[in-house]
ChimeraX commands (.cxc) that place a marker at each C-alpha (Angstrom):
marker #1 position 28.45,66.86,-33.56 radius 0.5
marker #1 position 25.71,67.69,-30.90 radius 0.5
marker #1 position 21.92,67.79,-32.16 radius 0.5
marker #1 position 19.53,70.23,-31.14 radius 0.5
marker #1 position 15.90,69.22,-31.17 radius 0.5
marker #1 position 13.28,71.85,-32.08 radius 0.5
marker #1 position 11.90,72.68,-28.11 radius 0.5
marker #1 position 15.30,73.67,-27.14 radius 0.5
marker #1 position 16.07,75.28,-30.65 radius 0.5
marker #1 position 13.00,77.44,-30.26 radius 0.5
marker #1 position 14.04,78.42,-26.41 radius 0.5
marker #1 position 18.28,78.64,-28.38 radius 0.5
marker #1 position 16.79,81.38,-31.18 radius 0.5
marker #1 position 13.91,83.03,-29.23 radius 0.5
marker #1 position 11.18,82.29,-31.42 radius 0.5
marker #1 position 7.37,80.25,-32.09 radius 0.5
marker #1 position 7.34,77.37,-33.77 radius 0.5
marker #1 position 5.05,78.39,-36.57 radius 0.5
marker #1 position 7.64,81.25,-36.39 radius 0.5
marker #1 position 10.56,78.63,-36.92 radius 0.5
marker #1 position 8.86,76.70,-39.54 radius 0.5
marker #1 position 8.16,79.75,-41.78 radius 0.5
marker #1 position 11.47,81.15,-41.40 radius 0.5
marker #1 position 12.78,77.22,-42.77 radius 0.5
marker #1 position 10.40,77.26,-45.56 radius 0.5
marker #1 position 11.15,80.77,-46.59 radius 0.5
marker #1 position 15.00,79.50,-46.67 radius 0.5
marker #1 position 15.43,81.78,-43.67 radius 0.5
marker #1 position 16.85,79.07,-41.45 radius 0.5
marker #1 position 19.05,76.40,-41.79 radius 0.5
marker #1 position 16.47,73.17,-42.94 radius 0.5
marker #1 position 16.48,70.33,-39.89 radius 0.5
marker #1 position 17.73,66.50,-40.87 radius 0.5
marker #1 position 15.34,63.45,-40.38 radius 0.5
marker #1 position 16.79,62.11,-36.83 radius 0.5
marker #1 position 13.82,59.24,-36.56 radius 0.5
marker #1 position 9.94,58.56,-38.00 radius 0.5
marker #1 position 8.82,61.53,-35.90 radius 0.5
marker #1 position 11.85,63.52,-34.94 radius 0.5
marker #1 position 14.12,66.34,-36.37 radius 0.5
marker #1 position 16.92,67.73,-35.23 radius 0.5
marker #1 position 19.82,70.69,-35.97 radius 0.5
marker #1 position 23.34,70.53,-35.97 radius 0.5
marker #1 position 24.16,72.71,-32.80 radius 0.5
marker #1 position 27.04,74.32,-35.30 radius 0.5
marker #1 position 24.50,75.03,-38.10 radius 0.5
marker #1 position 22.67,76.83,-35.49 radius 0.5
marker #1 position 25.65,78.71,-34.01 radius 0.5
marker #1 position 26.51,79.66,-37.52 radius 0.5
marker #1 position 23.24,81.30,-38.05 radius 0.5
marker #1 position 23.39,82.97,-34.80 radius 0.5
marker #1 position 26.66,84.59,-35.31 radius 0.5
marker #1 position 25.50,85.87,-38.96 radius 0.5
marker #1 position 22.48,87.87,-37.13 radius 0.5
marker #1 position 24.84,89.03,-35.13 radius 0.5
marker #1 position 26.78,90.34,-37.76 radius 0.5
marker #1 position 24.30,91.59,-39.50 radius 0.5
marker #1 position 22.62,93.68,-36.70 radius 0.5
marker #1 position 26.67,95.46,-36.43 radius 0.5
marker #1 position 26.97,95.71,-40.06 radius 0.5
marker #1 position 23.17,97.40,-39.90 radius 0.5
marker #1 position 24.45,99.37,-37.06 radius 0.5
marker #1 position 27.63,101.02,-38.13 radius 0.5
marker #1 position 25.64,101.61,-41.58 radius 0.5
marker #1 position 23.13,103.75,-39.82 radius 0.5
marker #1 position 26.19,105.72,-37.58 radius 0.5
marker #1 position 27.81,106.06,-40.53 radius 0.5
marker #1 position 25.11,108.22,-42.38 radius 0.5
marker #1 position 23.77,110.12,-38.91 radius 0.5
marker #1 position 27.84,111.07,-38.47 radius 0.5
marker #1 position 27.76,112.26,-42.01 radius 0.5
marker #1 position 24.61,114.46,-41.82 radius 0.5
marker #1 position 25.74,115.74,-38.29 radius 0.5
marker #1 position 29.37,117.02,-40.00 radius 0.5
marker #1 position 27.81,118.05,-43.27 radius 0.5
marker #1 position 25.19,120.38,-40.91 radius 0.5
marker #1 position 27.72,122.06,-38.75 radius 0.5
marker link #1:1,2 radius 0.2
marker link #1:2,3 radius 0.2
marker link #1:3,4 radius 0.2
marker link #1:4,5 radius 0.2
marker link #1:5,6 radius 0.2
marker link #1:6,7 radius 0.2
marker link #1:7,8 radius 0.2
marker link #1:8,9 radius 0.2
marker link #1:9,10 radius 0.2
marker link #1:10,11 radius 0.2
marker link #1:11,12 radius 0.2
marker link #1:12,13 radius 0.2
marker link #1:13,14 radius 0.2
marker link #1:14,15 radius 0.2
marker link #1:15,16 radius 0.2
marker link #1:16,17 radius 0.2
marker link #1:17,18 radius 0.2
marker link #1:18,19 radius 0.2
marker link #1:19,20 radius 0.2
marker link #1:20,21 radius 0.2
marker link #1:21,22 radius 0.2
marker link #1:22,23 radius 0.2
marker link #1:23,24 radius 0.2
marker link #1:24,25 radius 0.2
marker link #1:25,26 radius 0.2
marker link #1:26,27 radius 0.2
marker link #1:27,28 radius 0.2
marker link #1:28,29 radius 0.2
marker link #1:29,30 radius 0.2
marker link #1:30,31 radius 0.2
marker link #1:31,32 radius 0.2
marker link #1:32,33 radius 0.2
marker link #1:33,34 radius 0.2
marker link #1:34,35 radius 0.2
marker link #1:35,36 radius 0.2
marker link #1:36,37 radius 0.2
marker link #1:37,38 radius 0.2
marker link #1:38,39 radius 0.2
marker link #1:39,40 radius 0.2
marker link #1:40,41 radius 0.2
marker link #1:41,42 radius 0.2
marker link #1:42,43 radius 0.2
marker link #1:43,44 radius 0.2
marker link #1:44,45 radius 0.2
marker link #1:45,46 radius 0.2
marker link #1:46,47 radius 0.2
marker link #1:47,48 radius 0.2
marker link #1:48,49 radius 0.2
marker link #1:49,50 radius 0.2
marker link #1:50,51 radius 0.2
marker link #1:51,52 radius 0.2
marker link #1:52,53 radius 0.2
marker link #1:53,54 radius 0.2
marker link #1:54,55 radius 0.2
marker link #1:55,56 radius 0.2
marker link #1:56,57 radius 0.2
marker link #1:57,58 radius 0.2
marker link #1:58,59 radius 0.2
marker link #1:59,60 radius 0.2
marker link #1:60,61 radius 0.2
marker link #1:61,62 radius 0.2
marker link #1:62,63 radius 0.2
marker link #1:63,64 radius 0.2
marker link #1:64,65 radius 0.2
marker link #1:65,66 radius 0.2
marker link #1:66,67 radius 0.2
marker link #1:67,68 radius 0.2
marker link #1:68,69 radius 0.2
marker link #1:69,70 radius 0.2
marker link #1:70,71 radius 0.2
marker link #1:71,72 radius 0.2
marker link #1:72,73 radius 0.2
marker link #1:73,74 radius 0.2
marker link #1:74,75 radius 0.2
marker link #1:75,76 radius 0.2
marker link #1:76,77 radius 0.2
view
């Protein structure tokens, strides 16, 4: 199991770290584990994981959208 610590998560996932932290608190984000007295880390999988399910949601938002334009389009003609 490889940990990620939060400087390289935020350059992984593209976002701030007050961005980071509210999307944890909000339940948004996988919460980190307690690695030391001062440090926090991620599971590298946990991460993946919640990668892949933005992923699938931006296709699932996608095809939704296509979906209804090809319907208007056919119902027009």
């Amino acid at each position: 199991m490889k940990l990620v610590r939060k400087a390289d998560l935020i350059e992984m996932i593209g976002v701030s770290e007050t961005t980071l932290d509210r999307m944890v608190k909000a339940e948004r984000f996988p919460p980190p584990m307690r690695i030391g007295a001062r440090a926090v880390a991620w599971t590298e999988d946990e991460v993946r994981e919640w990668i892949e399910a933005r992923k699938a949601e931006r296709t699932a938002n996608r095809d939704g959208r296509r979906q209804v334009g090809q319907a208007g389009r056919g119902n027009a003609a």
